[in-house]
Backbone bond lengths (Angstrom), bond angles and torsions (degrees), N, CA, C in turn:
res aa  C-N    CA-C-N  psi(-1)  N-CA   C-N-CA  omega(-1)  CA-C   N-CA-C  phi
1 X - - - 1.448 - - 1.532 107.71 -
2 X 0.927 97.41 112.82 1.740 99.65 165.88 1.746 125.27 -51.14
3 X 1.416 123.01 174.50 1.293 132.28 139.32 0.982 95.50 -23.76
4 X 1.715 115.10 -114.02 1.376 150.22 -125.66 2.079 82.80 -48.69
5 X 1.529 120.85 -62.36 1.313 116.44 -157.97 1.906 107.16 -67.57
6 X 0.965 86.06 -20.73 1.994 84.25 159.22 0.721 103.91 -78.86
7 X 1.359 150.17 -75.40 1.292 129.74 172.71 1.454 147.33 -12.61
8 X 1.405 86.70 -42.56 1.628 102.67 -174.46 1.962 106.93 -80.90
9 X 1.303 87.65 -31.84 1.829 125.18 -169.08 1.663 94.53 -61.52
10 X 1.593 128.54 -43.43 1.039 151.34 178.22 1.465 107.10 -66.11
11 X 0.946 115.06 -94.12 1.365 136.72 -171.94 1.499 105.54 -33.56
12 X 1.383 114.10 -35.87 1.980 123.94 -178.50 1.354 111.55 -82.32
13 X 1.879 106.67 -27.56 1.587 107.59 172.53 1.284 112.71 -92.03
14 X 1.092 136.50 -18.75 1.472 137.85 -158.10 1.509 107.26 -41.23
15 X 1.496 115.95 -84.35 1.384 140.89 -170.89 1.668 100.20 -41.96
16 X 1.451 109.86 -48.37 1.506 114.86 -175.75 1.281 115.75 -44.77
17 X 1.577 109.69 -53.56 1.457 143.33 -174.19 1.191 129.21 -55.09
18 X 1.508 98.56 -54.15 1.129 119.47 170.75 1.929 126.20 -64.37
19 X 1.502 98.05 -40.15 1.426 121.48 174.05 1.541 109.11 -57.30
20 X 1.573 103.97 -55.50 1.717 91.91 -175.36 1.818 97.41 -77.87
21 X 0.844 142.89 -19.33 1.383 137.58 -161.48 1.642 95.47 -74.90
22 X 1.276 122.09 -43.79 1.414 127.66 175.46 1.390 103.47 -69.03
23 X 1.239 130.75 -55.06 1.034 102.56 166.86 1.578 155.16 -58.85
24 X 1.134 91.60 -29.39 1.497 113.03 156.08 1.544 116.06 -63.74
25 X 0.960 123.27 -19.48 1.751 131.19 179.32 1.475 98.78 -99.76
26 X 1.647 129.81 26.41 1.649 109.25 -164.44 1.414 135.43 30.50
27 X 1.485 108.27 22.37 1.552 97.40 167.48 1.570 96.18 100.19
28 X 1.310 138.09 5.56 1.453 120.49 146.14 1.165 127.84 -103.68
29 X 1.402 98.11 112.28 1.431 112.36 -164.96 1.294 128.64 -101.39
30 X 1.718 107.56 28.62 1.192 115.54 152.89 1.691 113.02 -84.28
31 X 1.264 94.45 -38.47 1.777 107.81 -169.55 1.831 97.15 -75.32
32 X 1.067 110.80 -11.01 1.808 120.04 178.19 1.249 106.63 -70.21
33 X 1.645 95.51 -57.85 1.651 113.65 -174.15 1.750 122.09 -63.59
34 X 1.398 105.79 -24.03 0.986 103.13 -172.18 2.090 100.11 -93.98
35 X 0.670 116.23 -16.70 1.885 127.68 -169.44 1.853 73.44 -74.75
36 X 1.462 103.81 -75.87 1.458 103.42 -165.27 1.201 117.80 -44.47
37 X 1.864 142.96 -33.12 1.143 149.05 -178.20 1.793 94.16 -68.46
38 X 1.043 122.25 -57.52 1.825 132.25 -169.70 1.431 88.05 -48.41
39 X 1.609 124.04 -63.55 1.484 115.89 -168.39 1.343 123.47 -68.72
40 X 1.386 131.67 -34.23 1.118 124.55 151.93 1.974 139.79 -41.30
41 X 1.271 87.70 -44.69 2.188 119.54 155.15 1.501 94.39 -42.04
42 X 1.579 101.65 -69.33 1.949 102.56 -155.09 1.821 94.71 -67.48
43 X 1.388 117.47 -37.80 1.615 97.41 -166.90 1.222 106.25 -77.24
44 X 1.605 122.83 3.81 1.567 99.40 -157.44 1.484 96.25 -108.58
45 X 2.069 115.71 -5.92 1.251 124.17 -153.97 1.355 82.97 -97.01
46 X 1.356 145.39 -43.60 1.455 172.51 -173.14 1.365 121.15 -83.59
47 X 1.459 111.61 4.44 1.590 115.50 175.90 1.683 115.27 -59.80
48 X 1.175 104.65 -19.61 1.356 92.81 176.58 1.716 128.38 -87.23
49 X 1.522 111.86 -13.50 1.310 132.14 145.01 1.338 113.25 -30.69
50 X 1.466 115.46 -44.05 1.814 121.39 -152.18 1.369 94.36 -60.48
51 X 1.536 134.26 135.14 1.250 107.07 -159.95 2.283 86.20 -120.57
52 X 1.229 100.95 -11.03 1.627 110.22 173.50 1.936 98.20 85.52
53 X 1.696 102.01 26.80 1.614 95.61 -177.12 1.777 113.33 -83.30
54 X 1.595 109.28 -10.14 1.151 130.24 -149.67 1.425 96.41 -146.99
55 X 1.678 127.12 161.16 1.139 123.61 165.07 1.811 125.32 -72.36
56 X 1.190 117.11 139.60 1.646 115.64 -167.92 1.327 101.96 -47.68
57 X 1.700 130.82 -11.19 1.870 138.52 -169.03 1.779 84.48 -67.08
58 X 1.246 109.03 -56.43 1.402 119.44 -123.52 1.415 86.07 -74.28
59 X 1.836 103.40 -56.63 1.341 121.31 170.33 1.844 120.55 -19.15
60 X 1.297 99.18 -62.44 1.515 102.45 172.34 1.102 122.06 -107.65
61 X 1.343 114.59 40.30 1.520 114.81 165.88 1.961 90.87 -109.23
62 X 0.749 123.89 -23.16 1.076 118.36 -155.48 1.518 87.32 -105.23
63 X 1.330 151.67 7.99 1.215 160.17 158.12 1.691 104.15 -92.40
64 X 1.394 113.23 -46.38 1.653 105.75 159.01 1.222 124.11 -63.95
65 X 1.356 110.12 -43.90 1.592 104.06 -177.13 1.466 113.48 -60.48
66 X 1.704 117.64 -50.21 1.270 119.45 175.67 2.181 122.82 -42.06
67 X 1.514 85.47 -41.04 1.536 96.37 160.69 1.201 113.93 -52.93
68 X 1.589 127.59 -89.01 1.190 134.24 178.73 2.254 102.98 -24.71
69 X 1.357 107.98 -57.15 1.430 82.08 -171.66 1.519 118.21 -80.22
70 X 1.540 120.94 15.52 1.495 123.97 -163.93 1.937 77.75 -86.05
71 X 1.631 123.07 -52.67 1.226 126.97 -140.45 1.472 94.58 -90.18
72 X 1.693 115.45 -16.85 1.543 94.58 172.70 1.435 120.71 -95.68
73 X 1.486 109.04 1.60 1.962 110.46 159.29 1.252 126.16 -97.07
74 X 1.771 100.51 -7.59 1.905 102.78 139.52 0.937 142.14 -61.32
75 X 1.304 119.42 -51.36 1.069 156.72 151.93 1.464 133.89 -23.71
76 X 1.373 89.16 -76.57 1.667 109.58 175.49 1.302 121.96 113.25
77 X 1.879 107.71 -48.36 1.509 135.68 -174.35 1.180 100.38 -149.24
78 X 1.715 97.89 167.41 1.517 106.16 148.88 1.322 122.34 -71.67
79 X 1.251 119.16 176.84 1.278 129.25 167.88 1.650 112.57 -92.36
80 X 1.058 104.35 103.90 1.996 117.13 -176.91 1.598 98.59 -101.32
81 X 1.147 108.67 139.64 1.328 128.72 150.37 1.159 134.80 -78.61
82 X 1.112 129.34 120.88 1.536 128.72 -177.67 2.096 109.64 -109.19
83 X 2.140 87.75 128.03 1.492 100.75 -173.16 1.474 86.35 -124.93
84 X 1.381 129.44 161.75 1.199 128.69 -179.56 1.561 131.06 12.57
85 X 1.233 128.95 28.69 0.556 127.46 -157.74 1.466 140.05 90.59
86 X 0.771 91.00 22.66 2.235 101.83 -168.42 1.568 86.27 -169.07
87 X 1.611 89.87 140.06 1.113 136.05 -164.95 1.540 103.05 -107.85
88 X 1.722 97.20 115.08 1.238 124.79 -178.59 1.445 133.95 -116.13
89 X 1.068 150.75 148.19 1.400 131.95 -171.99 1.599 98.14 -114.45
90 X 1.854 110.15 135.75 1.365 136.65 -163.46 2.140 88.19 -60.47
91 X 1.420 112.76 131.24 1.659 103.66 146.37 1.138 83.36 -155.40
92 X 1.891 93.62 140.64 0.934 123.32 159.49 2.056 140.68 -66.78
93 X 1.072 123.31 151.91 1.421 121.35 -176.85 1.214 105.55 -38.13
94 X 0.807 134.60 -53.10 1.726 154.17 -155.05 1.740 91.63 -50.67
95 X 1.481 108.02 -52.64 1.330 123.41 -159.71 1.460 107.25 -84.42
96 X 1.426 98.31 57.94 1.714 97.98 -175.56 1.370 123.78 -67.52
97 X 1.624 119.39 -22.06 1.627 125.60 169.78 1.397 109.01 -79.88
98 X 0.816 110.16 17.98 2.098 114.14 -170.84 1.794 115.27 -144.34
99 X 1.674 108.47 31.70 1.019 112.43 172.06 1.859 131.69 -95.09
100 X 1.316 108.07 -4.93 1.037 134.40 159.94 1.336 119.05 -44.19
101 X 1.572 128.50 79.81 1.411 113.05 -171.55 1.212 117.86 -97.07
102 X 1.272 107.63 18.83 1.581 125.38 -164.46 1.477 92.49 -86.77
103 X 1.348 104.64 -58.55 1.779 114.61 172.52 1.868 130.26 -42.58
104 X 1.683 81.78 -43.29 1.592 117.53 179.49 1.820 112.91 -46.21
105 X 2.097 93.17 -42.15 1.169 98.16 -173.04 1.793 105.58 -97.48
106 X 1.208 121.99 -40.07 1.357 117.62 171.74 1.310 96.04 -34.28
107 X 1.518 139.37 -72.66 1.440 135.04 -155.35 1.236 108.43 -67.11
108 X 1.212 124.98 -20.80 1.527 112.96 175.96 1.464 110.68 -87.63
109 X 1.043 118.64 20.45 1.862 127.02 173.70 1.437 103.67 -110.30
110 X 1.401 121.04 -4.98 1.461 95.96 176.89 1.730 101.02 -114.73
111 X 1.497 104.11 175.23 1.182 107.39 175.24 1.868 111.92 -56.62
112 X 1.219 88.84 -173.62 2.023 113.14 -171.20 1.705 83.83 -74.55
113 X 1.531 109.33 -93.79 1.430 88.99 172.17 1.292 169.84 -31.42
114 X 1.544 116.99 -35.13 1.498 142.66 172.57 2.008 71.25 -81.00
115 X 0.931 151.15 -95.74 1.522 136.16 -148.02 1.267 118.60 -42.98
116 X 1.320 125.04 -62.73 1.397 125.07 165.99 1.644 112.07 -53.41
117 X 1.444 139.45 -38.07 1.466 109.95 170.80 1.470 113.72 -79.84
118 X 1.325 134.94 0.13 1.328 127.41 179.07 1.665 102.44 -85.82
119 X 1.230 108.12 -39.50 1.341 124.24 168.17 1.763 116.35 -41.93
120 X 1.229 103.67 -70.11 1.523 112.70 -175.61 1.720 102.43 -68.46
121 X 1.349 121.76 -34.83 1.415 124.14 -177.71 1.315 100.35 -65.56
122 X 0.650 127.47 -71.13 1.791 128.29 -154.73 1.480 137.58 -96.62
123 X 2.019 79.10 -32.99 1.835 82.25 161.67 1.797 115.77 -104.74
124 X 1.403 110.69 2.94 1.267 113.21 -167.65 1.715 101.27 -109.24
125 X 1.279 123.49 -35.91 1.475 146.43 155.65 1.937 80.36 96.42
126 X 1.262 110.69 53.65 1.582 119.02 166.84 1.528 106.97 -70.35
127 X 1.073 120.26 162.33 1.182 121.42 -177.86 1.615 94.70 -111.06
128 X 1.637 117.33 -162.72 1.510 111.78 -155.83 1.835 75.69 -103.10
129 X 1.243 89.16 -57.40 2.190 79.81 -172.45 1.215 104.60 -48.22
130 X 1.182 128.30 -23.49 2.241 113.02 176.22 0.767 65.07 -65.23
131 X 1.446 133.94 -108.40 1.444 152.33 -111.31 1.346 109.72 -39.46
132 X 1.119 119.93 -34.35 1.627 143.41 171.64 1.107 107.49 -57.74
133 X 1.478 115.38 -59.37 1.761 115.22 -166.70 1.422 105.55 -81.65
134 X 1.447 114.31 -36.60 1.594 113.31 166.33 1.897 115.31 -44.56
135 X 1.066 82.64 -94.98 1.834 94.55 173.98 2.014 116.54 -38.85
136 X 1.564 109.42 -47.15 1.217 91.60 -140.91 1.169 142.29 77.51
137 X 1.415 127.18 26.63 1.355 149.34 146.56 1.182 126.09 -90.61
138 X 1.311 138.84 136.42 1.108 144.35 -178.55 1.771 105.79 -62.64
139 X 1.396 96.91 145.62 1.907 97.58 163.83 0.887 117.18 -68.34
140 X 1.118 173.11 -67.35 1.512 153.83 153.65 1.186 118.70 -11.11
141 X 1.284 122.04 -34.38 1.527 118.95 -158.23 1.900 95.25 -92.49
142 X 1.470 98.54 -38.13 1.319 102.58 167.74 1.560 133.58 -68.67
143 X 1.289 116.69 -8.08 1.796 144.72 -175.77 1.630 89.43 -83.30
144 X 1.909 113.47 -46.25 1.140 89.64 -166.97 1.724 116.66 -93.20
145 X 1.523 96.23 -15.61 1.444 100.48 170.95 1.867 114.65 -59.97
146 X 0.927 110.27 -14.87 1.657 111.60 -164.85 1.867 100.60 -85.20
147 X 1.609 90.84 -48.05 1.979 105.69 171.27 1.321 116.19 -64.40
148 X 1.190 122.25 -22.65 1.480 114.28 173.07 1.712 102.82 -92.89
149 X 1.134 100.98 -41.25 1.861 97.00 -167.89 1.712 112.98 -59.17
150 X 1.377 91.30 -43.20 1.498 99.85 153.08 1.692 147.77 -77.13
151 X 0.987 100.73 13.04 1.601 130.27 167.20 1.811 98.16 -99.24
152 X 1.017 94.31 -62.75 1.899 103.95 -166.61 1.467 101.82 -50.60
153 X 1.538 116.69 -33.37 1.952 122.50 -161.50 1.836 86.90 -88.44
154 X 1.139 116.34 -38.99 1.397 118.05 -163.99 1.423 101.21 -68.26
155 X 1.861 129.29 -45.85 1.523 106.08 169.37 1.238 131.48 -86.52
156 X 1.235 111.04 -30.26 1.701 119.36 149.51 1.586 114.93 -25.14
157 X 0.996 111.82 -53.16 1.929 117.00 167.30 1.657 117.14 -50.74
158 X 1.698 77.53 -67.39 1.793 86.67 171.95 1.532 131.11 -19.32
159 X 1.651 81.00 -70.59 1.912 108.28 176.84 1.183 89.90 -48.82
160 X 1.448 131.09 -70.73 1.732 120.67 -158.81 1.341 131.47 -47.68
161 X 1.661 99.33 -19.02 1.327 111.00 -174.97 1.833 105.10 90.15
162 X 1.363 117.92 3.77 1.418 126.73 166.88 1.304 107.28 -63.08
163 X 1.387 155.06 72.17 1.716 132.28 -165.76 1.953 91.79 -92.33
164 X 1.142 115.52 -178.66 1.403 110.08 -157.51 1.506 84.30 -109.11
């Protein structure tokens, strides 16, 4: 792969990338931005890895995700904000499709996994084999992560008084 087609390879994933990476960060999208800057570094240092067995999406989604989980066993957590008492995650103006903190907090009730495949499923329109090569979970295992994560968002709503 050349420059120029990383480039191009970039520029078509960005928004995608960036979107689930924020989401996966609850909506701080400095700590988004920066996972996403690291993964872009590792694919571009590692382009010659790209082996074209998979689509270049899948390829560097699964170089972000691996980011995202390098910084949350540094880490420990996200970084939540606390307003009256309840714990919120920081977004900025900028992040005008990601103001929903109602959502912000449903996703921070489920596990790492059940979040990231609901994530790539629904807001990423991943299929189960990405989802596979991303994560490293089996399809099945991911069928059931999607049925529980979506059970867990469905009473979490409930309680809120969100009904669908």
């Amino acid at each position: 792969m050349t420059r120029a087609q990383f480039e191009k390879e970039v520029r078509e994933n960005q928004e995608p990338l960036r979107r689930f990476l924020l989401n996966l960060c609850s909506g701080n999208s400095s700590l988004s931005d920066d996972i996403a800057q690291e993964a872009f570094i590792k694919a571009y240092m590692n382009l010659g890895s790209f082996s074209g067995l998979s689509k270049f999406s899948t390829w560097l989604f699964r170089i972000a995700y691996n980011c995202f989980c390098d910084h949350m066993r540094r880490s420990g957590k996200a970084e939540p904000v606390e307003i009256d008492n309840t714990k919120y995650f920081s977004v900025d103006d900028t992040d005008a499709g990601f103001r929903n903190q109602e959502l912000y907090m449903a996703l921070s009730l489920l596990g790492e996994k059940e979040k990231t495949c609901i994530l790539l499923f629904y807001m990423e329109d991943k299929s189960l084999k990405e989802i596979s090569k991303i994560t490293g979970i089996k399809e099945n295992t991911i069928k059931s992560h999607l049925s529980r994560a979506k059970t867990n968002l469905g009473e979490h709503f409930k309680k809120s008084g969100y009904e669908r």
